[in-house]
N, C-alpha and C positions, 0 to 999 in steps of 0.2 A: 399163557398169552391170551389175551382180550380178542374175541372172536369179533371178525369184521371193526377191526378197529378204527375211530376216526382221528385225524390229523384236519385241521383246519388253517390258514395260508392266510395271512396279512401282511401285506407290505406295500410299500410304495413305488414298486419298480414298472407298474405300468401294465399294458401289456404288449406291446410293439416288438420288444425285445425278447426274447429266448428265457430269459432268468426264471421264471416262475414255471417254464415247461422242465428246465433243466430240474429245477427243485422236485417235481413229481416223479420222474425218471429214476433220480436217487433214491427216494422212498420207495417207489414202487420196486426197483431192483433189491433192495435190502427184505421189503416184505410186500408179495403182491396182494397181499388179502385186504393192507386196508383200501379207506375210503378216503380222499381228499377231498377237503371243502375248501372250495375260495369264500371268504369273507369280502373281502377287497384289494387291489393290487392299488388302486388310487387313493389310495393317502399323498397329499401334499409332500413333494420330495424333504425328505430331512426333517419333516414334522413330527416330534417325538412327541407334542402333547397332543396331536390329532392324533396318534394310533393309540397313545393310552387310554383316550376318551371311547376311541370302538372298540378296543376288546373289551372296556368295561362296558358298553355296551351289550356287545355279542355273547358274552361265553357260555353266559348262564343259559342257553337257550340251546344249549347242545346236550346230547347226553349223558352222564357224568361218566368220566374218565377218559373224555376226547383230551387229546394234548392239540392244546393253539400254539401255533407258530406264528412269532412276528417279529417282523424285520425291518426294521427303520432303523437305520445304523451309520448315520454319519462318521461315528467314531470308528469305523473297520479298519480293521489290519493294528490298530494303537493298541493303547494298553488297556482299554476297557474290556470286561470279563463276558465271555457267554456261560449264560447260565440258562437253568432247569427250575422252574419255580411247581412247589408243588403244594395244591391245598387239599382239602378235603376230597372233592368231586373233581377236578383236573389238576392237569399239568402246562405247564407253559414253557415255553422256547424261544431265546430270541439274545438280546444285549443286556447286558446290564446300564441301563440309561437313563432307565426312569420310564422306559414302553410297558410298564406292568405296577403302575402307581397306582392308578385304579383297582388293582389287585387287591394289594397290600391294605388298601385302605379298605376293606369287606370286612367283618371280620370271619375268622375263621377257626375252627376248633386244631385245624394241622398248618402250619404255611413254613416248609421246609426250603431254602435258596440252596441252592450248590452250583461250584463253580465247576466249569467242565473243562476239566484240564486229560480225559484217557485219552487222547491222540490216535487210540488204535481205533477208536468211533468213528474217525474224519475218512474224508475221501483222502484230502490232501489240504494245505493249508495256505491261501493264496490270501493277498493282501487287501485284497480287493471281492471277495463273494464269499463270505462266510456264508449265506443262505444255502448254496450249495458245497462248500465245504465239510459246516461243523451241523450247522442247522439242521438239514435236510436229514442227514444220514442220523445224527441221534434223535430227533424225531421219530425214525423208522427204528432202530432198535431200541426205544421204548417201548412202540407201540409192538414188539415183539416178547414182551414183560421183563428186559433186562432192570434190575433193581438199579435207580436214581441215584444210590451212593456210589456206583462202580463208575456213576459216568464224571466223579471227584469230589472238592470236599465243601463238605458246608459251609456257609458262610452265614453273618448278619449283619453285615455292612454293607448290603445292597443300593443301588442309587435310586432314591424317591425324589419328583419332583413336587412341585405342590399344585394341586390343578385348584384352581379358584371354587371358593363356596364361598354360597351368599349369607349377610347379617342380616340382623334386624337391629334397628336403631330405637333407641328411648321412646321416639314416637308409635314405637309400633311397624314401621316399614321396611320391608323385605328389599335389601339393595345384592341385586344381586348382577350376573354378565353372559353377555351371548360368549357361548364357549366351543358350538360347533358349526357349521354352515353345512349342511345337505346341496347336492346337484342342482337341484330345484330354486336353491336360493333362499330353503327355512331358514331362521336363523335358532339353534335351541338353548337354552340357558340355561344355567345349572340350578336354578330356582324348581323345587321338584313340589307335584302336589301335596305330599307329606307338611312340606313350609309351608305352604299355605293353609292349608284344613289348620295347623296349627296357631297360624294367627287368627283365623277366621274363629277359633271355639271361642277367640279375647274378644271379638266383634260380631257378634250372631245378628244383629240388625244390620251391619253396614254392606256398602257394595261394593263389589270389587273393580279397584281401578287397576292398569296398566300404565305405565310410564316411562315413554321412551321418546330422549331429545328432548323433555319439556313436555311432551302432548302424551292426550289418552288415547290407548290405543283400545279400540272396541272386542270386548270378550266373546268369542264363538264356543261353536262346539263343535263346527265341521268348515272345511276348507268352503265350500259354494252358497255358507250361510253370510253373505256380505253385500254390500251397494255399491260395489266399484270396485278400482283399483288402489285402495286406501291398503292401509298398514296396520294388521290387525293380531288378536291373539290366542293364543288356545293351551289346550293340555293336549299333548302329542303321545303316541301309542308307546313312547318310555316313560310318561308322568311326568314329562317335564315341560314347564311354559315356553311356550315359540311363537316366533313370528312370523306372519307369513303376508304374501300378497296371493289371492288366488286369482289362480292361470297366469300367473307374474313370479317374481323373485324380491322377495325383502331385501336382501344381499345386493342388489345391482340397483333395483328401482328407489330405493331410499337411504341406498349406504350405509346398511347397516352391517360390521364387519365385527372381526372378534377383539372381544373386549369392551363391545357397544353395552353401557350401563344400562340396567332395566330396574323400576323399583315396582312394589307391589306393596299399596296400601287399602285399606278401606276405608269408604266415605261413610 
C-alpha cells in the first residue's frame, strides 16, 4: 500500500448537499490514512465535456499515483460502465462517458480501462449515487494497493468524446474555440502556445493579432496591463490563449460563451 495515499474529488454535485461529505466518509472508513483533495464540486450539472476539460487540466499536477475521482454522471443507474482507467503515473475513477477523454488523448507508455464489475467493492448499489456506491469505496481500496484487475475485466471500447482542437488554414490562420469559462468570466481556448510558436517560426517578422467577432483583440501579458474595460488577450498559466476583461468578465460583458470562434493570424 502507497503510504499516505491521495484520492482527489471532481464532480458536479455542489456543495449544499451531503454527497461529497458522504463520499470522504466511505473512503476514509475503507482507509483512514489517505488524503482527499477536492479539485472541484462545480462543474456545470451534466457537463461531461467541462469535467473532462479539468481533469485534463488537473492531474498532472498531483503526485504520481494519486487516483482522481470524477463524477459527472447523467447516465447513472443505466447501462453505462464504471470503470478504472489506469496510465503510467495514475489512476482514474468515475463513468465511462467520455469524463476521461482528455486522458486518452496524452499519450502514454501504460493506458489499461477495466470495467468494474467485483460487487464485493461496493457499499451497495442504488440507482441514483454511484459516487458513493461504487466510486467512493473502490477509490479507497485501491488506494489500499488492491491490484486493478480484481476490481474486473479489461476493456478497449471505452466512450471518447471529441473535445474541439484548433486548425490552421492555407493562409496560415490558427481558427480555433473558447472551450472553458472560469468564475471570473476568462474565457480559454484550446488554442495552446505550442500552435502558436509554431506558426510564428513561418512568420518571424509579423504580429500577432487576435480575432474575435470580427475585431482585434489587444495581446497582454498580465490581467492590469490594459485601458479599460475592453476585451483583451493573453497566454494563461495552462499555455493557453484567453480572454479576459480585467476586474470584469469576457463571459457576461461581451458574451462571449463556449464555442465563441477565435482566430490567430499574423500581420
Amino acid at each position: 500500500m502507497q503510504p499516505n495515499p491521495i484520492i482527489t474529488l471532481t464532480t458536479d454535485f455542489g456543495v449544499k448537499d451531503p454527497f461529497v461529505g458522504i463520499m470522504k466518509g466511505i473512503m476514509l472508513n475503507i482507509n483512514p490514512s489517505v488524503n482527499i483533495v477536492d479539485i472541484t464540486h462545480n462543474i456545470s450539472p451534466q457537463n461531461i465535456m467541462e469535467a473532462a476539460i479539468t481533469i485534463g487540466m488537473s492531474f498532472e499536477y498531483f503526485p504520481h499515483k494519486t487516483i482522481h475521482v470524477v463524477v459527472v454522471d447523467p447516465g447513472v443507474g443505466s447501462i453505462r460502465r464504471p470503470i478504472i482507467v489506469l496510465t503510467d503515473y495514475y489512476c482514474f475513477i468515475g463513468p465511462d462517458n467520455g469524463v476521461f477523454s482528455q486522458i486518452y488523448n496524452v499519450k502514454h507508455e501504460i493506458l489499461l480501462v477495466t470495467h468494474i464489475t467485483s460487487e464485493h467493492y461496493f457499499i451497495k448499489e442504488s440507482s441514483t449515487f454511484h459516487g458513493r456506491d461504487i466510486f467512493a469505496p473502490v477509490a479507497a481500496w485501491l488506494s489500499k494497493g488492491i491490484d486493478i484487475i480484481k476490481f474486473g475485466d479489461l476493456i478497449t471500447d471505452y466512450v471518447s468524446i471529441p473535445i474541439p482542437s484548433p486548425t490552421v488554414s492555407e493562409r496560415n490562420i490558427i481558427e480555433g474555440e473558447v472551450i472553458y469559462i472560469d468564475r471570473f468570466g476568462n474565457a480559454i481556448t484550446n488554442i495552446k502556445t505550442q500552435k502558436i510558436e509554431d506558426l510564428y517560426g513561418n512568420n518571424p517578422q509579423g504580429r500577432l493579432k487576435v480575432i474575435v467577432k470580427g475585431k482585434e483583440m489587444p495581446v497582454k501579458n498580465h490581467y492590469s496591463e490594459t485601458e479599460g474595460k475592453g476585451l483583451y488577450s493573453l497566454i494563461n498559466s495552462f499555455d493557453c490563449l484567453e480572454l479576459f476583461v480585467y476586474r470584469g468578465s469576457a463571459s457576461s460583458d461581451f458574451g462571449i460563451t463556449i464555442g465563441e470562434k477565435v482566430s490567430v493570424v499574423f500581420a
